[in-house]
C-alpha positions as a Markdown table, in Angstrom:
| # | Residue | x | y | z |
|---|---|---|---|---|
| 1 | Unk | 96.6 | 115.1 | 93.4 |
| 2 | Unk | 98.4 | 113.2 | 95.7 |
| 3 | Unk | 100.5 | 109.6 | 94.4 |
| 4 | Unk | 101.5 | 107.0 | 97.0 |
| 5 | Unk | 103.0 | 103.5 | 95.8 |
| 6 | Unk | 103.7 | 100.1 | 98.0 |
| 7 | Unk | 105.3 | 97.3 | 95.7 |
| 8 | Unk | 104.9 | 93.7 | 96.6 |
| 9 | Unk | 107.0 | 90.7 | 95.2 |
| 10 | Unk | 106.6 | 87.2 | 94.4 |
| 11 | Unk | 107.8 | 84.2 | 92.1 |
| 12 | Unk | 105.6 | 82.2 | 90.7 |
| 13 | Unk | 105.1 | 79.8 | 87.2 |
| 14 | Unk | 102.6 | 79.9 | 84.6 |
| 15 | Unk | 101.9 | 79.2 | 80.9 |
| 16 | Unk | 100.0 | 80.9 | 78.5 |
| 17 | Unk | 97.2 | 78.9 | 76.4 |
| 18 | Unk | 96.4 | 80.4 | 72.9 |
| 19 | Unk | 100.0 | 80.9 | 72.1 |
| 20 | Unk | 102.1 | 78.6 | 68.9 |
| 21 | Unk | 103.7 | 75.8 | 70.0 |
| 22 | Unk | 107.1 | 77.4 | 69.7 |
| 23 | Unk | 106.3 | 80.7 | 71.6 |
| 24 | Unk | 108.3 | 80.8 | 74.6 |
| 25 | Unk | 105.2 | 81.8 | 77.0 |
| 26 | Unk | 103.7 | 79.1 | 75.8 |
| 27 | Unk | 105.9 | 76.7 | 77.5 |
| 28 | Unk | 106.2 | 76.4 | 81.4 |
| 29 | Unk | 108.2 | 79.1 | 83.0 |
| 30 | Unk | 108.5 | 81.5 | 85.8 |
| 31 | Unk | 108.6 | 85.1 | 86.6 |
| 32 | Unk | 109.7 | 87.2 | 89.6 |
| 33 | Unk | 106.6 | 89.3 | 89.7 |
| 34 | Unk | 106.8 | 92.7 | 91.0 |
| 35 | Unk | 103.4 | 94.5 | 92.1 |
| 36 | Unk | 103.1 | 98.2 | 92.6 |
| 37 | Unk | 99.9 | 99.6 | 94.0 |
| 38 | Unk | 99.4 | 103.2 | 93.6 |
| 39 | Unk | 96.6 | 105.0 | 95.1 |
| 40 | Unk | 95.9 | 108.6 | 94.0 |
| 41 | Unk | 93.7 | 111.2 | 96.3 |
| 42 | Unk | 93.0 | 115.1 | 96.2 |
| 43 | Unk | 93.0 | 115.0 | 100.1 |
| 44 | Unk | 94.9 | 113.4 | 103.0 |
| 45 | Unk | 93.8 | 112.4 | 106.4 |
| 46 | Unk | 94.7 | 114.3 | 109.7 |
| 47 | Unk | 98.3 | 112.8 | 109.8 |
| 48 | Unk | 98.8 | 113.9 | 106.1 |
| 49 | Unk | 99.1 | 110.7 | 104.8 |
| 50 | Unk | 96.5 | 109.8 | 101.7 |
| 51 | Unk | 96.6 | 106.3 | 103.6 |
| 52 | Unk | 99.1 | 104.6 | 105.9 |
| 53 | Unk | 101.3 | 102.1 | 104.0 |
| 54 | Unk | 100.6 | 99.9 | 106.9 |
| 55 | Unk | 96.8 | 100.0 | 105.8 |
| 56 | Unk | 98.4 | 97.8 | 102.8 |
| 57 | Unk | 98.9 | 94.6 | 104.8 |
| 58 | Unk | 96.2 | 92.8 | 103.3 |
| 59 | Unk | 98.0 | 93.0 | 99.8 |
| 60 | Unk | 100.9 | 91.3 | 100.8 |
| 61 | Unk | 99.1 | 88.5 | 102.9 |
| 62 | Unk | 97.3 | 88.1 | 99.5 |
| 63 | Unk | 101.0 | 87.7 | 97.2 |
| 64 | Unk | 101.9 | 85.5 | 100.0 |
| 65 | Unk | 99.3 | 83.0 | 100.5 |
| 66 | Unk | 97.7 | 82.8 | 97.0 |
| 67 | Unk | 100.4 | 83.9 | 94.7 |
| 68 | Unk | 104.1 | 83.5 | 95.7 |
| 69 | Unk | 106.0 | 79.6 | 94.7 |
| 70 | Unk | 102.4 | 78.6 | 92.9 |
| 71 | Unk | 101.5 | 77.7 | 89.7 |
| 72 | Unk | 99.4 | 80.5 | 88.4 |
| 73 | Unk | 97.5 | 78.1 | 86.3 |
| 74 | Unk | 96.5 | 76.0 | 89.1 |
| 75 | Unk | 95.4 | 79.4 | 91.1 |
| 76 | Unk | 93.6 | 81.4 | 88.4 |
| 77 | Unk | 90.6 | 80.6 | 86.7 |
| 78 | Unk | 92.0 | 82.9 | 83.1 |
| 79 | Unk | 94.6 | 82.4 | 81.1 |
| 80 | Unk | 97.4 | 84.2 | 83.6 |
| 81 | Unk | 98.8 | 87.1 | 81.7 |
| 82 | Unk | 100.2 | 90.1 | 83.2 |
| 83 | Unk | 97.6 | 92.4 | 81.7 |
| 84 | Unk | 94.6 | 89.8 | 83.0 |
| 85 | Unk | 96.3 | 89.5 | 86.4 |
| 86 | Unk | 96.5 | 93.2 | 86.7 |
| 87 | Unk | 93.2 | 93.4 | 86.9 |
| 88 | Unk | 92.5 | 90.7 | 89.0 |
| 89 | Unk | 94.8 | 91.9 | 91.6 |
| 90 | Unk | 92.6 | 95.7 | 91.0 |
| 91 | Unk | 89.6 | 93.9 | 92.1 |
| 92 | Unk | 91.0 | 91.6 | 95.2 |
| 93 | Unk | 92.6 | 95.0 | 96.3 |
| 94 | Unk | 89.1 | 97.1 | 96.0 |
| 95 | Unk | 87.4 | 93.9 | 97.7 |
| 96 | Unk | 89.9 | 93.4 | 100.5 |
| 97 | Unk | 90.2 | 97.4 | 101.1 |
| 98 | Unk | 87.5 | 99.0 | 99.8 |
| 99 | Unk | 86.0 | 100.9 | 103.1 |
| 100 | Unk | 89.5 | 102.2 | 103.9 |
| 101 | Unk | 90.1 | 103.4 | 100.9 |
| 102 | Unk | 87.1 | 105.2 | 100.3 |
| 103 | Unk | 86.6 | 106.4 | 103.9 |
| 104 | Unk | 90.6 | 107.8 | 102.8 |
| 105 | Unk | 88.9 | 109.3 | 99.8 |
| 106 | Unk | 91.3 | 107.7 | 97.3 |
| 107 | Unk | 89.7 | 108.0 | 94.3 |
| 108 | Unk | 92.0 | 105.9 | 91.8 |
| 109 | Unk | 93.6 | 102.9 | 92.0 |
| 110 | Unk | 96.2 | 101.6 | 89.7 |
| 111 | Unk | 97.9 | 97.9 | 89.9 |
| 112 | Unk | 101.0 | 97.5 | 87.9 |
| 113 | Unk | 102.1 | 94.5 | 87.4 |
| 114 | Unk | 106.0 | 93.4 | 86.2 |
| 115 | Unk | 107.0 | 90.3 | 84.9 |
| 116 | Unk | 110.5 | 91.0 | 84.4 |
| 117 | Unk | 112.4 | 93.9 | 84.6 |
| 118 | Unk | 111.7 | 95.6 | 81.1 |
| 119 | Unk | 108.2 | 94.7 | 80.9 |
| 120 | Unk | 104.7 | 95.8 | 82.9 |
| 121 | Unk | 101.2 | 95.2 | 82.4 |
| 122 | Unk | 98.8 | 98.1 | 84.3 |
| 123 | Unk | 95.1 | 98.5 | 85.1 |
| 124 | Unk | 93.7 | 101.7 | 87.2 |
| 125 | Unk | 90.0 | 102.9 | 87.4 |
| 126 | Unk | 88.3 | 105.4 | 90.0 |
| 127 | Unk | 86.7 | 104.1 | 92.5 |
């Protein structure tokens, strides 16, 4: 199986609903997110690439416009932890790129997602 990753950064503020009073993520704070998309396949295309990184674009247009210098609160209709976001980021990735990646015949995709630098959140599922 072949593994290729693009990561994708942002900073952004949110807070977490649910949480005591006292718990730190329950108060206003921010994060410098890092995203790293991974795409698995068995095969690769006539170049040998299991897709060009280029091929990616839409991802970043997406951390840039929607994600980066917001309040996640305001953006996302869910409570915005890293673990809920991770799979919200799966899915706008599989809507946004969906035909390339199946015409690339990637058959898993995996979205980690880091808050800081000791902690990530992940989602992956076949596609």
């Amino acid at each position: 199986m072949f593994t290729i990753s693009k990561e994708f950064a942002w900073s952004a503020s949110h807070q977490l609903a649910g949480l005591p009073d006292d718990h730190q993520c329950a108060r206003l704070h921010g994060h410098n997110y890092v995203l790293k998309v991974e795409l698995r396949s068995s095969a690769l295309d006539s170049v040998g690439f299991v897709l060009d990184y280029g091929e990616l674009a839409p991802v970043k247009r997406l951390v840039d416009t929607e994600l980066d210098h917001r309040h996640l609160n305001d953006v996302l209709d869910f409570n915005p932890t890293a673990e809920r976001m991770a799979v919200w980021l799966w899915q706008r990735i599989v809507d946004e790129l969906g035909p390339q990646l199946r015409q690339a015949q990637v058959t898993t995709l995996a979205v980690h997602l880091s808050e800081t630098p000791k902690t990530w959140a992940s989602w992956e599922a076949q596609l």
